[in-house]
N, C-alpha and C positions, 0 to 999 in steps of 0.2 A: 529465408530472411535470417540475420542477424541476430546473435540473443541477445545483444544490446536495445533492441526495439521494442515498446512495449507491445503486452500481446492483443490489445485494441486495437494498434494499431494495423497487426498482422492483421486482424480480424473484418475491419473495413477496407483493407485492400484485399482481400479474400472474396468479399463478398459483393464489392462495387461492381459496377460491370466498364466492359473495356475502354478505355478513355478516347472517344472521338475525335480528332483534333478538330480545331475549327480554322475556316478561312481566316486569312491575317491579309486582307488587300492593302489597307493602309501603311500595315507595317513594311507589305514586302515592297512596294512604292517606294518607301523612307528608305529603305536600303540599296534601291536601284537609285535613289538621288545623291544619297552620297558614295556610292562604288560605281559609277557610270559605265565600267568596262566588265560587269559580272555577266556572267549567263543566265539569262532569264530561264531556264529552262532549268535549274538552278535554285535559282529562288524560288520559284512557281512551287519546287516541291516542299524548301525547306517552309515556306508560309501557308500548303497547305491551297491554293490558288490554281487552277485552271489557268496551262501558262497562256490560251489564247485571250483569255480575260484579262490575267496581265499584260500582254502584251499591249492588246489596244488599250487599257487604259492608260499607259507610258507612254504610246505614243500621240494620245489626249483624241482615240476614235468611240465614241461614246456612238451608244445604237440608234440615235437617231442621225450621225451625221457618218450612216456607212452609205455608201454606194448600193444599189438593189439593182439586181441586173434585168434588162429589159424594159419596156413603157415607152420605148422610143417610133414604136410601130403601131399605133392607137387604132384601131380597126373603127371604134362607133365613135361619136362624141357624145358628150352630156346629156342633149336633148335623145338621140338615137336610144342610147343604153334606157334610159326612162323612159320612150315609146316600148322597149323589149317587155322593161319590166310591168308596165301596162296591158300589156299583150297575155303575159303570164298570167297578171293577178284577174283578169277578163276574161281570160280559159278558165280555172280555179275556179271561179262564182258561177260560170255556166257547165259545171260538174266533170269538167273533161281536165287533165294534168297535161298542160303544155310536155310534152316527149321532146328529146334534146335535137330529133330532127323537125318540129316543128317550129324550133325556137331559129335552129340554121336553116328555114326556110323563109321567116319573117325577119333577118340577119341578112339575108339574102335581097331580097325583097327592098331594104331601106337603100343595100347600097347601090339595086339597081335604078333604085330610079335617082340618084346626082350627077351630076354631067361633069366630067364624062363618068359613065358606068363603072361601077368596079366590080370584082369580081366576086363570087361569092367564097365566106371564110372556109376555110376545113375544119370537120370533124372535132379535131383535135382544141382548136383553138375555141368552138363553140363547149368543147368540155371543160376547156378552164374559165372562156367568159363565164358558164355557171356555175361552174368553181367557187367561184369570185364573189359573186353576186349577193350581197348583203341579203336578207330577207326571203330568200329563195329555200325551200325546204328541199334537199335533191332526196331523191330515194332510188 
């Protein structure tokens, strides 16, 4: 430093510790509104902002109105899923842990008996229905 400065001040810059910067969302917003042709990517760094945070908030995609991919394919419905989870919580009290093929065999089971039959789920899809499953302890 400079001998111009006095030496308290050398002394708490000495001794502070390294300055974090902080996120600037609003700011870098305010700058993307009035320079409309800047590079986000850009800003993102000079404010300190995650440019994909900036980005959807520019383009007004806030997390509840993102798209989620899949739910187009609904295997149970509402009553079914809450027979499963009956099933579970009924194994559970008579001392036995519903197993993830016991659960795609009672899975199995609801959707053969709708007319017409459907087929029974895979493996796979029974590991994320209890994925999923609010209330369910998986171990």
């Amino acid at each position: 430093m400079s001998d111009h400065v006095p030496k308290i001040a050398q002394t708490a810059v000495a001794s502070s510790p390294p300055c974090i910067p902080k996120p600037n969302l609003p700011g870098a917003l305010q700058f993307l509104k009035e320079h409309p042709h800047a590079v986000i990517t850009a800003v993102a760094k000079v404010y300190f902002v995650n440019r994909r945070t900036l980005t959807n908030h520019w383009k007004g995609i806030s997390k509840g109105t993102r798209q989620t991919n899949g739910g187009q394919n609904k295997i149970l419905n509402a009553e079914q899923v809450q027979a499963i989870f009956l099933y579970i919580e009924n194994q559970a009290h008579a001392g036995f842990s519903a197993s993830r093929e016991m659960v795609q065999g009672a899975v199995g089971y609801l959707l053969s008996q709708e007319q017409p039959p459907r087929p029974m789920p895979s493996s796979r899809w029974t590991y994320d229905f209890l994925k999923h499953l609010p209330l369910v302890h998986k171990a």
